[in-house]
N, C-alpha and C positions, 0 to 999 in steps of 0.2 A: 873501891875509891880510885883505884889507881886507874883503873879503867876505865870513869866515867874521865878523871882526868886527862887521859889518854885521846880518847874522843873528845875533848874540848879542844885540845891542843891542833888537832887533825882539822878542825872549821877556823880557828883561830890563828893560823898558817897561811893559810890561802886567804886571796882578797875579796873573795864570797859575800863575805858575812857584813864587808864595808860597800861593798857595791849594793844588795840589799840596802844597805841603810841610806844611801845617796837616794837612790829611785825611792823610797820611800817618803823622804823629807819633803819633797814635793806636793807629792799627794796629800803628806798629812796639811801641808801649808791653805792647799784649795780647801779640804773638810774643814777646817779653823776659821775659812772665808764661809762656807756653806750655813757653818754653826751659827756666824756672826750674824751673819742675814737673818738667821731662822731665830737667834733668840730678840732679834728686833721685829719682829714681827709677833712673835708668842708673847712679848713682855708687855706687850696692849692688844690683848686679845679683841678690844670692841670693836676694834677697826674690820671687822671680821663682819660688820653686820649681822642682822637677824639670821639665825641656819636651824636646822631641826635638833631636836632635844638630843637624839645621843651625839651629832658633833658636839654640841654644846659641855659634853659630860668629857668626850675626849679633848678639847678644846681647853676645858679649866684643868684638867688632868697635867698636859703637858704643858702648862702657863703655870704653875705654881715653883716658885724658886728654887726650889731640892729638884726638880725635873729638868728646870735650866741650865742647874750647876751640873747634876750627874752627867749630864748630854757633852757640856766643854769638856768635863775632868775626863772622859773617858772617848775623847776627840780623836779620832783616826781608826778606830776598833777596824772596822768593816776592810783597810789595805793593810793593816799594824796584822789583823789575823792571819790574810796571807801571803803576809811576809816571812812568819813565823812557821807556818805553815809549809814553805819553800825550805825556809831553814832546816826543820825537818828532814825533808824530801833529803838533801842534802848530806846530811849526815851520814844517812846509808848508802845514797847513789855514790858517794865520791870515792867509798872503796870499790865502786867496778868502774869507778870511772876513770880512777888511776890505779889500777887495778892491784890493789893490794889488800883486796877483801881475803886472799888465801892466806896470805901471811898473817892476817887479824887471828884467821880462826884455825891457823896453825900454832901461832902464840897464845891464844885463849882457847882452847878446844871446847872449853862448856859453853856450847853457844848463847845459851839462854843466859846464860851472864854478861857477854857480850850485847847482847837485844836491850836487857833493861838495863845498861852500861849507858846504850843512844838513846834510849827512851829517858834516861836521867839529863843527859845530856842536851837533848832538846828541849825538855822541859825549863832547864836553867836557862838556856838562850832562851826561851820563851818569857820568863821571870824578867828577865835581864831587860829585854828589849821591854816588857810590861814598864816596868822600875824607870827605863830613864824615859818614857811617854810619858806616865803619868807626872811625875817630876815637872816636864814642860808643860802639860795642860792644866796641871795645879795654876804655874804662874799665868798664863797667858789664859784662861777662865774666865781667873777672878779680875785680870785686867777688861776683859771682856764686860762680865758681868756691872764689874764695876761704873761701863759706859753708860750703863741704861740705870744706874741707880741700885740696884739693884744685889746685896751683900752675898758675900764668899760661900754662904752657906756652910762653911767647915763644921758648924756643931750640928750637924743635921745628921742625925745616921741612917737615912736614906740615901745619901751621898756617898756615905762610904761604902756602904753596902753594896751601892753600885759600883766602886769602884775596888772593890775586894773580889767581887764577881768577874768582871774585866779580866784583871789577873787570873781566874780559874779559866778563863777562857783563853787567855794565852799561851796556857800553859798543855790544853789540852789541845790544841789544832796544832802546839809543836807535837806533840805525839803523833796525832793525825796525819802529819807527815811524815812519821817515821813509817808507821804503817802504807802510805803510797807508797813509799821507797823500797819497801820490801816487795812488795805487788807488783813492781813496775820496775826493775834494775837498770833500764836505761834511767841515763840523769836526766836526756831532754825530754822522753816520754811520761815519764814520772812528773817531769814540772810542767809541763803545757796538760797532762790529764787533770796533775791536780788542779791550776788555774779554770781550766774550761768546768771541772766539774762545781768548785766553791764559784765561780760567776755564774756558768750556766744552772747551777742549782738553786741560786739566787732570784733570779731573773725568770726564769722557765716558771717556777713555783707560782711563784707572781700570776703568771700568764693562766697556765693550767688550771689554777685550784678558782682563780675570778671563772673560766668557761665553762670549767665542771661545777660552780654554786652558783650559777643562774641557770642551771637545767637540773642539776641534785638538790637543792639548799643549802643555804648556810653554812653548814656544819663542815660540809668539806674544805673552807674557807681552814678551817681549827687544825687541819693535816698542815698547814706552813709551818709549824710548832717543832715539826718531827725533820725538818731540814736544818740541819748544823748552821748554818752560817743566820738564818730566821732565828734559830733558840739563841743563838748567842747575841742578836741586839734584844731580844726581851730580859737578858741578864742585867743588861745595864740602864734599864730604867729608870728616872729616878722615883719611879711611882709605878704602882700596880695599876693599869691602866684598864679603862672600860671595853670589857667583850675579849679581853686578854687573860692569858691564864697567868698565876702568879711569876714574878721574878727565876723563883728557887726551880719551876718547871723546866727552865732554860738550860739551869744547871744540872738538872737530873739525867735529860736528855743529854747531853753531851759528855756527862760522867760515862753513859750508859754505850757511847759512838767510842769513847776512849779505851775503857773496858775490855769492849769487843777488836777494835785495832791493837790495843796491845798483846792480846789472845793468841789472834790470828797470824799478826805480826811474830810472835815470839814460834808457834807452830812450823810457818811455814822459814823458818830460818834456820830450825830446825832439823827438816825430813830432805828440804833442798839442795841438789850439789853444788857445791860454792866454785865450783875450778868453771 
């Protein structure tokens, strides 16, 4: 305990963790604008005219009020993740970055208690930043919602579900950046790979798996599932959507990225010279 303490104190020191939060306020403010639009547009679906039966199926899917609500309540996911995600990163670069990783692990000598020391640690940032988003997209939702008519949906526990999921996901892409930081010991190399890789893993997938399923089929479309930052918006649905694998598949997959980062991360921190 004293050690994950310890590590809290070391992000909690520095103006890191508040700079993050600045650049992120922003962002979440535009996805809040994006939301807004988009549940004005889903909250009268007919305006849509006549379209083919399966938009129609994805259409009433994500127009039914648990999918409106889960969408505001869990408002900013997609830059809240890699913020958390940097945070991460963080954790472990900022002992070589002020180099006092020898003194860490001359005062802690069992490394691996050290590892899952930051692996706690990020997590809790992870919690933490989770806890005070959802808090604001609670209120500012149901203001939302409430423009178009349209109720809280609080006793729906498809809502929470999505937003209990959310939380699993912030909690594990803080991991996911402990493990870049270990991979990656520069602080700016580690934070510009993690970013290019969570956007361009985003974005790329997109591109590649449409050019490979109009020359393969379909089916390769279903490989987006298996990209972290893709499984983690299928977490927060508020509905199990047409031609989509279930909710919990989101969660499995990124149990399964956590897992293996934590693994590897604790390994190579391990067998590494720290000096």
């Amino acid at each position: 305990m004293n050690l994950v303490r310890s590590e809290l104190l070391k992000i909690t020191t520095t103006a890191t963790w508040w700079v993050f939060g600045l650049i992120y306020l922003p962002l979440w403010a535009v996805t809040l604008l994006v939301n807004y639009v988009q549940t004005s547009v889903l909250s009268d679906p007919g305006r849509f005219g006549p379209t083919t039966p399966e938009n129609d199926e994805v259409l009433s899917a994500v127009s039914e009020a648990p999918a409106l609500a889960a969408n505001l309540y869990t408002n900013g996911q997609f830059f809240g993740l890699l913020v958390v995600m940097l945070l991460g990163v963080i954790v472990v670069t900022n002992e070589y970055f002020h180099q006092t990783a020898t003194t860490t692990f001359l005062t802690s000598p069992r490394r691996t208690e050290v590892v899952l020391a930051k692996l706690a640690a990020a997590s809790l940032l992870g919690f933490v930043f989770w806890l005070i988003t959802t808090v604001v997209n609670l209120i500012a939702g149901a203001l939302v919602l409430a423009t178009f008519d349209i109720g809280p949906e609080f006793g729906s526990g498809a809502v929470w579900e999505a937003v209990g999921l959310n939380g699993l996901a912030y909690l594990l892409w803080a991991i996911f950046g402990v493990g870049f930081g270990v991979l990656i010991r520069s602080q700016l190399g580690a934070t510009v790979s993690a970013i290019l890789l969570y956007l361009g893993g985003y974005l790329g997938t997109a591109i590649i798996l449409a050019t490979l399923a109009s020359r393969f089929g379909d089916w390769v479309s279903d490989l987006q599932w298996l990209v972290p930052s893709i499984a983690s918006q299928l977490m927060v649905a508020g509905t199990d959507l047409p031609d989509s694998p279930p909710r919990w598949t989101g969660a499995l997959i990124l149990i399964g990225y956590a897992l293996l980062t934590g693994i590897v991360g604790t390994v190579i921190t391990r067998r590494r010279d720290i000096s």
